[in-house]
N, C-alpha and C positions, 0 to 999 in steps of 0.2 A: 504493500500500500504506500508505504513513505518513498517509492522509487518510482511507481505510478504518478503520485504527488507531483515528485523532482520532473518528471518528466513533462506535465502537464505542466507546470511556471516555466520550464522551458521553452517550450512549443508558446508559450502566450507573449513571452517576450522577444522570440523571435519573430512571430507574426506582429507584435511593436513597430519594431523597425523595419519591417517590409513594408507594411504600408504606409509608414512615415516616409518611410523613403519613394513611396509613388506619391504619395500626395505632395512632398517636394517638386518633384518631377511636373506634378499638374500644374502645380503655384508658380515655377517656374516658366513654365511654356507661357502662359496667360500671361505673363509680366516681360519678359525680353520678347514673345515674340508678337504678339498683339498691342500691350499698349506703349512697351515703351519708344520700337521706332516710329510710332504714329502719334510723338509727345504728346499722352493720353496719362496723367497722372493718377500711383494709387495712393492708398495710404500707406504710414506706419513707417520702417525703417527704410521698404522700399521706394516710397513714393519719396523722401526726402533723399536716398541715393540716386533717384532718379531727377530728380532738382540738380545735386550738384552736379552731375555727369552732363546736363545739355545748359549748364551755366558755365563747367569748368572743364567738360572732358575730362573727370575723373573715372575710373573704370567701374561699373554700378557695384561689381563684386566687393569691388576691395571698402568702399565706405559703407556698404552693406554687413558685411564682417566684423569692419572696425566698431562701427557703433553699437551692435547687438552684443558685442563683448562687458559695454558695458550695461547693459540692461540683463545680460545673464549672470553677471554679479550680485545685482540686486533679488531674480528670479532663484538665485541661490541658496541667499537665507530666508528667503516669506515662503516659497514653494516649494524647496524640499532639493535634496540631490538626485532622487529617481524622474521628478519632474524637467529638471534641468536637464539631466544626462542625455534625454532625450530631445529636448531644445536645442543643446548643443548639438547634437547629430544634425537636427533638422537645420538648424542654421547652418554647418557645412555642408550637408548636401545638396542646398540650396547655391551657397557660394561655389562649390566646382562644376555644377548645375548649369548655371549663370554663366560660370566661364567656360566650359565648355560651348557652350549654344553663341556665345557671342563670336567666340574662335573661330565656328564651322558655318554658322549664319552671322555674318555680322551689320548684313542688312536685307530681310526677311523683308519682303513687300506682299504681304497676303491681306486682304482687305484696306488696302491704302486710300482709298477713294472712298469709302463709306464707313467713315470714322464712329461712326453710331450703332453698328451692328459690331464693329470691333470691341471697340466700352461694353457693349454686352456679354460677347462670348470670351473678350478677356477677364470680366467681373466674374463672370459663370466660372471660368478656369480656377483663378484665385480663389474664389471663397471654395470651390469644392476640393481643394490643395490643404487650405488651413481646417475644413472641416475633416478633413481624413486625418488630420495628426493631431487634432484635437480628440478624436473618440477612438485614439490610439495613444492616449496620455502623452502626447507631442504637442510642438509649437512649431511654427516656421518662424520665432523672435518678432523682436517688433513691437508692434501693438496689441500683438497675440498674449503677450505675456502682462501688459498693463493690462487687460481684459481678464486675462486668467487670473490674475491677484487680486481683482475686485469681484469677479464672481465666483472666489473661492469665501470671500465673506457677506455679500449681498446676492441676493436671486435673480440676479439680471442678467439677460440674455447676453451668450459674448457675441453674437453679430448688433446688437445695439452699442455696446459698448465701444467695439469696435468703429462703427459710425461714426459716432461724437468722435472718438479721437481723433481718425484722419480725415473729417471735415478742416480742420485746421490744417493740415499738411495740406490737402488737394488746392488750396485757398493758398497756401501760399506757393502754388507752381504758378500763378499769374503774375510772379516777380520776373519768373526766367521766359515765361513764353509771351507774355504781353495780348492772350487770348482768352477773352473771359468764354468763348466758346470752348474751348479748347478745354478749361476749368470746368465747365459745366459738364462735359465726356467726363471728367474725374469724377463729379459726385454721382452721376450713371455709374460708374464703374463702383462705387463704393454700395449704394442701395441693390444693385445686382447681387456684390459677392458677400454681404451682411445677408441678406435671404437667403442666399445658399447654402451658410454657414452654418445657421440654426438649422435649416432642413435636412443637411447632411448627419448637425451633433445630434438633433432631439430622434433624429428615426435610430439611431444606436443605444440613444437610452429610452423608449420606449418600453412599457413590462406589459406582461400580461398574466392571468390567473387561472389556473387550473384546479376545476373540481374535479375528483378522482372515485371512484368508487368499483373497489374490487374486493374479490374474497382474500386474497392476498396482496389486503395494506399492510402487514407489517413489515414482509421484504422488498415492500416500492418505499414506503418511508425509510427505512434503512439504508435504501440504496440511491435514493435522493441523497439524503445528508452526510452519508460517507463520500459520493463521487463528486469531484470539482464540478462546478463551483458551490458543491454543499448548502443550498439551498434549504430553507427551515419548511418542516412543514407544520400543518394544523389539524388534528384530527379532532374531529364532531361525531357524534353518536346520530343516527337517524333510523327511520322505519319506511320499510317500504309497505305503500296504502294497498299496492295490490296484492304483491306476496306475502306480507305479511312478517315479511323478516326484519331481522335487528340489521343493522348495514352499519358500514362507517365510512366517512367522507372526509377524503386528504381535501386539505386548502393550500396551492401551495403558489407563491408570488416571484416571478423568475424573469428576466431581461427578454425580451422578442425574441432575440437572436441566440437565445439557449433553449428555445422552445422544441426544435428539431430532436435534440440530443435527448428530451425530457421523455419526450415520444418516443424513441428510441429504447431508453432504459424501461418505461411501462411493456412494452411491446416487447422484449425481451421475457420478461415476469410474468404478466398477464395478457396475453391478445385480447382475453373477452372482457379486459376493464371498460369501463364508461366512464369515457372523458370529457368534457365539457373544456372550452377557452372564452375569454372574453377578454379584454382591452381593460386596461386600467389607466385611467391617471393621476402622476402625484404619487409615487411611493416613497415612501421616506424611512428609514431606517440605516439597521445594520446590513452591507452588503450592494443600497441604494443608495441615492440621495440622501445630504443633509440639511439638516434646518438650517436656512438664511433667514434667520429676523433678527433687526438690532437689539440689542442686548438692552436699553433703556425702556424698550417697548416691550417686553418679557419682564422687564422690572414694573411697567406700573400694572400690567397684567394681573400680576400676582398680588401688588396692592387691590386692587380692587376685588378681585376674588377671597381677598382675607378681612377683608372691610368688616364692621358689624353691621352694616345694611344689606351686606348679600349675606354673611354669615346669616343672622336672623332668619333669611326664608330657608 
């Protein structure tokens, strides 16, 4: 079992950075090859590498590197070293990414003429880049990680977060290109890759819930909560109206995307159990989501709950 385990953190960490390393790849594509030779500005570390580069012909790689070195200093100590380590990767493979692609294309002309279907499918590219290494405990750096540091303490969306922030970067590429159209493609490009972003994270944390009912629940529960990702379950006593038998009924609340495997392990045990699924949302616990509420508004909460005017009733 403890080498099943080992084996199983291995296989999850290496599928980590496999798709960190394509969502790089996507985030990349949508940035060197759509918007940046069609000076289409994004947000975040690259939209400002992208500033200096058509103000200074500096290389986007190399101030793209530099600057996220120091924002993964900070992402160090609030987020954790397995959050970073991954950041860090993401932001290298983005940086030899970038330079490779500039090396081999170093002036792509695919949609040059319809700058507004470009802002789109380069927004589309990006945000589905940062949403893949996001719901693979990745960053692509940047704004990725101002976003990640605050909706690891407040419940805000990180494609909004993201927004706000490189509204302010996109707004100041009208320094270097002196085109408020051109400015206006960036904030296309940033409402495109913000929607994509959530749609990409929230369909990986979606759950759903499974009632169970077989003669043998105690080797489905069992083998629910021994095999990864050890999922809790609930057992309920009930009667069946027409048979007349005593039944018992698993509860059990599992990620979408472990749903397969869930089925699998039933179907293994019991073929003729009776399963039911249904959509949930909002789960919160151990395993899921945590509570984001300010810590003052938990405090007057609890005044109020202890008051002698609610006490009383």
């Amino acid at each position: 079992m403890v080498a099943e385990n080992r084996k199983n953190v291995v296989y999850r960490e290496i599928l980590d950075y496999v798709m960190i390393a394509i969502g790089t790849m996507i985030y990349s594509i949508g940035w060197v090859i759509f918007l940046l030779p069609n000076h289409i500005a994004t947000g975040g570390v690259a939209g400002l590498s992208s500033i200096i580069f058509w103000g200074a012909h500096v290389p986007v790689f190399i101030t793209y590197f530099a600057m996220n070195a120091v924002l993964l200093a900070i992402a160090l100590r609030v987020l954790g070293f397995k959050f970073s380590l991954k950041t860090i990767y993401g932001v290298v493979m983005i940086t030899l990414i970038v330079a490779a692609i500039r090396a081999y294309i170093p002036h792509p002309d695919i949609l040059t003429d319809q700058p507004f279907m470009t802002s789109i499918i380069g927004g589309a590219f990006c945000g589905m880049g940062v949403g893949f290494c996001f719901s693979f405990n990745g960053s692509t750096g940047g704004s990725d990680i101002v976003a990640a540091i605050i909706n690891k303490y407040r419940d805000i969306s990180l494609g909004r977060i993201i927004l706000l922030v490189d509204m302010i970067i996109v707004t100041l590429s009208y320094v270097v290109l002196k085109d408020w159209e051109q400015v206006i493609y960036g904030y296309v490009v940033l409402f495109t890759s913000s929607f994509v972003v959530d749609q990409v994270v929230n369909s990986g944390r979606r759950s759903v819930q499974f009632l169970i009912i077989s003669e043998r629940y105690e080797e489905i529960s069992r083998f629910i909560t021994d095999t990864p990702p050890r999922r809790g379950v609930t057992l309920l006593d009930a009667h069946g109206y027409y048979s007349g038998n005593a039944l018992k009924v698993l509860i059990v609340v599992t990620k979408q995307r472990e749903a397969p495997l869930l089925y699998r392990m039933i179907d293994s045990i019991d073929p003729y159990a009776f399963v039911t699924q249904s959509a949930v949302m909002g789960v919160y616990g151990k395993g899921f989501d945590k509570f984001k509420v300010k810590k003052h508004s938990s405090s007057k909460l609890k005044q109020i709950y202890h008051s002698p005017s609610i006490s009383s009733k």
